[in-house]
VEXDREN-2710 file (C-alpha; in Angstrom, 1 decimal):
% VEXDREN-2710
k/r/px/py/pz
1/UNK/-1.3/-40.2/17.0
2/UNK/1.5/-39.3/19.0
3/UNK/3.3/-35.9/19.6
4/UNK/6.6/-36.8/18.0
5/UNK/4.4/-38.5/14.8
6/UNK/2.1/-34.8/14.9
7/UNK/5.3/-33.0/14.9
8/UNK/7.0/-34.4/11.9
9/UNK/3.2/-34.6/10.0
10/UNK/3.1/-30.9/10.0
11/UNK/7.0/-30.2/9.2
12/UNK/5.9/-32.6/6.0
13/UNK/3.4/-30.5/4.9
14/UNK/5.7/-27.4/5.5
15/UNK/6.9/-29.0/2.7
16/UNK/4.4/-28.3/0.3
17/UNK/3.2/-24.5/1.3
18/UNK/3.4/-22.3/-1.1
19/UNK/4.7/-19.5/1.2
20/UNK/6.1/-17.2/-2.0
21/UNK/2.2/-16.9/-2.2
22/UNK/2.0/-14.4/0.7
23/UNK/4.4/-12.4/-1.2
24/UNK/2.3/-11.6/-3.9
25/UNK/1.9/-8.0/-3.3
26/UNK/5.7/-7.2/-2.7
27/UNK/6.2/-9.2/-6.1
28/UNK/4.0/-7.6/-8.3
29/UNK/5.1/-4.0/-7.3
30/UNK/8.6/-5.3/-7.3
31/UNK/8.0/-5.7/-11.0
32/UNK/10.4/-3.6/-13.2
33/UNK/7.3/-2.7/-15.8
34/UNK/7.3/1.1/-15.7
35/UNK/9.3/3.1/-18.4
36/UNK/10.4/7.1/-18.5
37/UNK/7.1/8.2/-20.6
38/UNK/4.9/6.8/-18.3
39/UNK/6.3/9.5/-16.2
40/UNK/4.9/11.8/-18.7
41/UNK/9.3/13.0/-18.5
42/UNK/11.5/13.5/-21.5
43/UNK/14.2/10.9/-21.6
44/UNK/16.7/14.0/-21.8
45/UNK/15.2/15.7/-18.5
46/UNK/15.3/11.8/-16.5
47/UNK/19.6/11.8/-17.6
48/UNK/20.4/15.2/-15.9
49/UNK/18.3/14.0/-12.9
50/UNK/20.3/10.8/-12.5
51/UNK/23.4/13.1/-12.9
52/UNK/22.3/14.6/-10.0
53/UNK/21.8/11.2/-8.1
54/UNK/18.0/12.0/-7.6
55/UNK/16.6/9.0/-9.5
56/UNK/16.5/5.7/-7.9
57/UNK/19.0/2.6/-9.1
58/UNK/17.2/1.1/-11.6
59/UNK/17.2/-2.2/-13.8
60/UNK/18.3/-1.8/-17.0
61/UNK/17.2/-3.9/-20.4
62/UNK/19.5/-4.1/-23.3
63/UNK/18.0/-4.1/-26.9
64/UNK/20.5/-5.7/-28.7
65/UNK/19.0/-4.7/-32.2
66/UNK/18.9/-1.0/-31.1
67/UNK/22.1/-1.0/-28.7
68/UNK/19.4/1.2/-26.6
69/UNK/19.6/1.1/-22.9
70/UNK/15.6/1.1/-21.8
71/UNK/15.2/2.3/-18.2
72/UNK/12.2/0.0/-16.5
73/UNK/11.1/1.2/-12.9
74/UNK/8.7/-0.8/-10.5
75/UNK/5.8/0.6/-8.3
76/UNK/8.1/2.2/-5.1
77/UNK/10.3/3.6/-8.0
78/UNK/7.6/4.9/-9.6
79/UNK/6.4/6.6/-7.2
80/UNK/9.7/8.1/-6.1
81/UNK/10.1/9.9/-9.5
82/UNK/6.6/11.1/-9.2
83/UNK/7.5/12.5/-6.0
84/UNK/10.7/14.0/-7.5
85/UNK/8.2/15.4/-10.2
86/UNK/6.0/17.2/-7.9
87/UNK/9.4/18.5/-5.5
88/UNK/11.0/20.2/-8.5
89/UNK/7.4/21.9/-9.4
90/UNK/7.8/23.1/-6.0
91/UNK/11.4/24.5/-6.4
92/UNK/12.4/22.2/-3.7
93/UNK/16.2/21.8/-4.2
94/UNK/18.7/19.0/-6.1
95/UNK/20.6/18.8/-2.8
96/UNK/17.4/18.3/-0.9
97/UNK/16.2/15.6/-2.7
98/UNK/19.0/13.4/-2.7
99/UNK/19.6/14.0/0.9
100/UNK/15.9/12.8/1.0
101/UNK/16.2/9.7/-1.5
102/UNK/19.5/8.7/0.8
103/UNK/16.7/8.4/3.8
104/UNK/13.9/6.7/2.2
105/UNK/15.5/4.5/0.1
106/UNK/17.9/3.2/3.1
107/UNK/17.2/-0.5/3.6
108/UNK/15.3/-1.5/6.9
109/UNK/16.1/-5.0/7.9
110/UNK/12.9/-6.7/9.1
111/UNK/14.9/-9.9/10.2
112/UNK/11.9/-12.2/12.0
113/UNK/14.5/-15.1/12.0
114/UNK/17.6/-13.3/14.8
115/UNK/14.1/-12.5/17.2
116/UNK/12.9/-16.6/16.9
117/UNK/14.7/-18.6/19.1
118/UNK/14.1/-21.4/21.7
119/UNK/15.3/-19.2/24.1
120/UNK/13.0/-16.3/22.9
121/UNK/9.8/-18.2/25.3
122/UNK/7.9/-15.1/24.3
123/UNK/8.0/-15.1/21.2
124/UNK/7.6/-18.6/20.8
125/UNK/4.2/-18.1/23.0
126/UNK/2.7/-15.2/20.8
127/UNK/3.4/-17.3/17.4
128/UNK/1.5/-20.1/19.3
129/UNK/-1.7/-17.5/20.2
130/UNK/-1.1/-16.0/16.4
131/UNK/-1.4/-19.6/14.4
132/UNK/-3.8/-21.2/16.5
133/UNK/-6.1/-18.2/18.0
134/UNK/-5.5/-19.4/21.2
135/UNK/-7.7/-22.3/21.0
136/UNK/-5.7/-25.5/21.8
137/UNK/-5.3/-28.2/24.5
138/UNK/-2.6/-28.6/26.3
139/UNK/-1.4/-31.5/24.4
140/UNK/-1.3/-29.6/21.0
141/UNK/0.0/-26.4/22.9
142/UNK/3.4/-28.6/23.3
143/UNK/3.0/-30.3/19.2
144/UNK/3.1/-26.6/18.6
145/UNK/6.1/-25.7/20.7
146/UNK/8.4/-28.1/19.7
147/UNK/7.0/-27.4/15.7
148/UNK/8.2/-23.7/16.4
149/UNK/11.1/-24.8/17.9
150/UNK/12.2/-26.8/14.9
151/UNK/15.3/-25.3/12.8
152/UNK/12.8/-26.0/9.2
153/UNK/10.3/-24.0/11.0
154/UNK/12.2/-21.4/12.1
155/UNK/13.8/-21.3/8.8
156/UNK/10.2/-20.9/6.9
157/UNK/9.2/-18.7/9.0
158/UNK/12.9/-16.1/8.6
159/UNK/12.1/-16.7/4.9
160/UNK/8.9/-15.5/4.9
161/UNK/9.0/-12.8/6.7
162/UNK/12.4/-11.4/7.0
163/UNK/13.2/-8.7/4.2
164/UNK/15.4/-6.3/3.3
165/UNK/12.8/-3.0/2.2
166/UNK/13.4/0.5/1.8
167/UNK/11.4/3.0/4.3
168/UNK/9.5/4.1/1.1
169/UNK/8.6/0.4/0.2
170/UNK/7.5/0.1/4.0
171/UNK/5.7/3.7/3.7
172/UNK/4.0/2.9/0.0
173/UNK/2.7/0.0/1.6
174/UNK/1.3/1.0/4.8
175/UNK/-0.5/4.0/2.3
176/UNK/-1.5/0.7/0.1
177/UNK/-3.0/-1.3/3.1
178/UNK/-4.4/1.7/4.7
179/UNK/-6.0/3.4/1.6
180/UNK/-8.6/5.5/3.7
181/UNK/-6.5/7.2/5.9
182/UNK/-4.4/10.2/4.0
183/UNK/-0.2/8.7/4.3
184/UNK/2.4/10.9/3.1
185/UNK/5.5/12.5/3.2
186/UNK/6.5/16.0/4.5
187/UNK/9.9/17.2/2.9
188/UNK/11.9/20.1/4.9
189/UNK/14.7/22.8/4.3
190/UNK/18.2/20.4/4.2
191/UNK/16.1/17.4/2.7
192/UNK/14.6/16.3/6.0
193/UNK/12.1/14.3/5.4
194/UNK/9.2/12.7/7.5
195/UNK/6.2/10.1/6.9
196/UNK/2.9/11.7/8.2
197/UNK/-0.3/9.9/8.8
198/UNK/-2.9/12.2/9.8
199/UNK/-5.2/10.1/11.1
200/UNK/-2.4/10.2/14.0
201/UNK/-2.4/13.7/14.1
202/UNK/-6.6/13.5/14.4
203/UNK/-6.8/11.5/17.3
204/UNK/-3.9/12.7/19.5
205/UNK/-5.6/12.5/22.5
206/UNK/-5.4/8.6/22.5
207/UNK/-1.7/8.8/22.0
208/UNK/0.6/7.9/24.9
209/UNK/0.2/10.3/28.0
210/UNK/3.9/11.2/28.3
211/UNK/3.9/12.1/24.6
212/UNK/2.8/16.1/24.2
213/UNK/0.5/16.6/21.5
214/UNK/2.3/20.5/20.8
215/UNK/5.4/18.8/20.7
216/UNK/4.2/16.9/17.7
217/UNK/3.3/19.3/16.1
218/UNK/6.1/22.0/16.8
219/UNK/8.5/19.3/15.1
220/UNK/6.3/18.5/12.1
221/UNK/3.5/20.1/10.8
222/UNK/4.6/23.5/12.3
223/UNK/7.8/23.7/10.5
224/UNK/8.1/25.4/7.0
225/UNK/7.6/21.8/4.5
226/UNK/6.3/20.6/1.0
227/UNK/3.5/17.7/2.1
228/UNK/3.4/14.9/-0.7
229/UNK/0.3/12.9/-0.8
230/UNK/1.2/8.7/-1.3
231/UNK/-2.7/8.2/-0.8
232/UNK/-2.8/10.8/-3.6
233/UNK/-0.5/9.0/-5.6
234/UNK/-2.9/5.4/-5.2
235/UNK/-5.4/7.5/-6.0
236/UNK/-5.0/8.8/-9.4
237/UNK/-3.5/5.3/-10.3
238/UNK/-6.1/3.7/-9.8
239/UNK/-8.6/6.2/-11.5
240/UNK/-6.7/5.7/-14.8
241/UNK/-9.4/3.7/-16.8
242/UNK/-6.2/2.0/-18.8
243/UNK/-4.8/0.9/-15.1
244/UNK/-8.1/-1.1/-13.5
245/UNK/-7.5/-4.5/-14.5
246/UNK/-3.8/-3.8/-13.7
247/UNK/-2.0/-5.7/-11.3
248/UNK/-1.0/-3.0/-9.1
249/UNK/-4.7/-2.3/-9.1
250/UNK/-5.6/-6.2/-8.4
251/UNK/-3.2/-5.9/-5.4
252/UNK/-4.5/-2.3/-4.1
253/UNK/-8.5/-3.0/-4.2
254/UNK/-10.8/-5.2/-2.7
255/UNK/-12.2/-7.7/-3.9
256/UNK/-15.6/-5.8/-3.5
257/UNK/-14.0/-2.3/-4.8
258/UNK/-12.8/-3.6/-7.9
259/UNK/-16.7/-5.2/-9.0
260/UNK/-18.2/-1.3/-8.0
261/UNK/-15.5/0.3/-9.9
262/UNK/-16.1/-2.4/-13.1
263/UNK/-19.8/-2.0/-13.2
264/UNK/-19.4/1.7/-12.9
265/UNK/-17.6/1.5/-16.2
266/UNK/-19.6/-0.9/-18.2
267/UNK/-22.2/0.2/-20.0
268/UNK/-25.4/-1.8/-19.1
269/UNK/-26.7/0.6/-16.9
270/UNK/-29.3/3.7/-17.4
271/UNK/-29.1/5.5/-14.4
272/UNK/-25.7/5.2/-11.8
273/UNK/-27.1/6.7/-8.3
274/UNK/-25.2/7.3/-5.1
275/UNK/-26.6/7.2/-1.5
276/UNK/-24.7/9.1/0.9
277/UNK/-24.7/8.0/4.7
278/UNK/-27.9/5.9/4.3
279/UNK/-29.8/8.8/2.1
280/UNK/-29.0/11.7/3.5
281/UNK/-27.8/12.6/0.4
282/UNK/-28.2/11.6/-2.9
283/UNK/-26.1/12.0/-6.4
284/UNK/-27.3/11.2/-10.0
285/UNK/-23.2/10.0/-12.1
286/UNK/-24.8/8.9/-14.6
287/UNK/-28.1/9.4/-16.5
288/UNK/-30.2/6.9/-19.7
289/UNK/-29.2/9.7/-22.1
290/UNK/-25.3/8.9/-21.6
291/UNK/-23.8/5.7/-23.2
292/UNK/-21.3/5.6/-20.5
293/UNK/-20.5/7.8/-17.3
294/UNK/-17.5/10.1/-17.4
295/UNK/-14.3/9.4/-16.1
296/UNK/-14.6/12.5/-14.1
297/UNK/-17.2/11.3/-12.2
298/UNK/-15.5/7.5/-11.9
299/UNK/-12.1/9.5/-10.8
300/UNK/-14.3/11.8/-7.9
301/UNK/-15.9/8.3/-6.8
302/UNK/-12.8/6.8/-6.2
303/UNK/-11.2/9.9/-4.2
304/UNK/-15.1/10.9/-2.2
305/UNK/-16.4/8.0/-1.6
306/UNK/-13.7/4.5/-2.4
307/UNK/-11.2/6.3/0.0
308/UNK/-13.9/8.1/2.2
309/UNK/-12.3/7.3/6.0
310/UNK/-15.0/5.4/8.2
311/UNK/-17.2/4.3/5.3
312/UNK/-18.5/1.3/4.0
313/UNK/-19.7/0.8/0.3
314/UNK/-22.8/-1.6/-0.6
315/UNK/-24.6/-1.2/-4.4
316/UNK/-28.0/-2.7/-5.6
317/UNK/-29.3/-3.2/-9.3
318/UNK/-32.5/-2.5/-10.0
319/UNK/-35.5/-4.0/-12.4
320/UNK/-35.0/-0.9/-14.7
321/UNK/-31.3/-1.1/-15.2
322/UNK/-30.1/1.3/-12.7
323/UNK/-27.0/1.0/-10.6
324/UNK/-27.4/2.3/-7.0
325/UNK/-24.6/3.0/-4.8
326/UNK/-24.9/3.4/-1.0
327/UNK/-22.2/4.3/1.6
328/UNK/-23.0/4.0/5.2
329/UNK/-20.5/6.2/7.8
330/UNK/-19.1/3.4/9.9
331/UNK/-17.5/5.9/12.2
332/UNK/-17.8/9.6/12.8
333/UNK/-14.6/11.7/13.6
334/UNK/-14.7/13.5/16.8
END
């Protein structure tokens, strides 16, 4: 088979990806499925805020039967009000927090397309290494060249990765896909406001030489602010018994974290017995004279040992119905 013949094989079957498929996290907490009370805020309370411009634009669904105008919020939205929540427990001011919605909800172009170009040879040669692992002759080195070169390719590509998102989509996410580490927000006086991951903070001495670590610090976690926890946020979502079959929850577990936290729940098992770092510690959740554990226990899991930093998780059934748990420290921190 020749090149020209590989080349228009593979733009065929371009055809048929389903690329919307690598989407599916963005779409399901794009999904406008959250409604005031699940705020655990007063409809009355949620108007004067959006008089004061602190809620975020939302979708609105007519009831024609009621003539009632139902306010729907998706997972970034969410999350916004929650954080509006916790500011205004704080005292934090109305002026603050709009300032701060103005930043985070500003849209962040991320447009792959402008940066893929034939006369971008860089670019084109990390997409090659990136698809392929960098294990291809020669021959198929220049199939995949001119396949990246194409204008259908190019196109795909822009339309799969290119997106307009908010820097609290792009921050909710990164706190999403980086569940162990602690990702948040620090707000300061004049609605400044700052993302913080302190597993940065942690390991400063690996940061860039020319880049002080006082410096840091003198412009962030020195200066008077209110820290909001996104990991937090994950957190008790997922601990809600009511949210783990959710989608949102689907999209924010493992495969492997969602079976632990489902056999936790059911009720076949006597005893539920945690390991810590390979025995060194052990904890009885559960015990044969409870029909099921307590959600206390299931919510303490999920934030001591499912978000644990430099862990893994492993669990064993045994013979006589008991459920054991063991973690194993991948990584101490120095």
């Amino acid at each position: 088979m020749g090149k020209a013949e590989l080349t228009d094989n593979f733009l065929k079957e371009m055809t048929n990806i389903d690329f919307d498929e690598s989407f599916k996290q963005k779409r399901i907490l794009s999904k406008k499925e959250f409604v005031i009370s699940d705020l655990g805020l007063s409809a009355r309370n949620y108007q004067q805020w959006k008089d004061l411009s602190i809620t975020p634009p939302v979708q609105k669904d007519n009831k024609k039967e009621t003539k009632r105008e139902w306010v729907r919020f998706n997972f970034v939205e969410y999350v916004w009000m929650k954080i509006v929540i916790s500011l205004r427990d704080l005292g934090y001011p109305y002026a603050d927090i709009e300032k701060a919605k103005g930043y985070l909800f500003e849209s962040l172009n991320f447009d792959v397309g402008e940066k893929l170009s034939i006369e971008n040879p860089d670019i084109v040669g990390n997409l090659i290494e990136h698809f392929t692992n960098g294990e291809l002759s020669k021959e198929l080195k220049e199939v995949a060249e001119d396949i990246i070169k194409n204008p259908d390719f190019l196109n795909k590509i822009s339309s799969l990765f290119s997106k307009q998102r908010t820097r609290l989509e792009v921050i909710i996410f990164q706190a999403i896909a980086q569940k162990k580490d602690e990702i948040g927000l620090g707000f300061f006086k004049g609605g400044e406001c700052e993302p913080f991951n302190w597993n940065l903070f942690v390991s400063f001495d690996k940061w860039h030489p020319n880049v002080k670590k006082v410096d840091v610090l003198n412009a962030t976690i020195r200066k008077p602010h209110i820290y909001i926890s996104i990991t937090k946020y994950i957190m008790d979502f997922i601990s809600e018994d009511e949210k783990q079959e959710h989608e949102i929850s689907m999209v924010m577990l493992s495969t492997e974290e969602l079976s632990i936290l489902r056999e936790l729940r059911s009720k076949e098992y006597k005893n539920i017995i945690i390991n810590y770092d390979k025995g060194n510690d052990t904890k009885i959740i559960k015990t044969e004279k409870e029909k099921k554990i307590k959600e206390s226990e299931v919510k303490d899991f999920i934030k001591q040992v499912l978000f644990a930093p430099n862990s893994k998780i492993t669990y064993t059934t045994t013979k006589k119905g008991d459920l054991i748990i063991n973690t194993i420290v991948t990584k101490k921190i120095k």
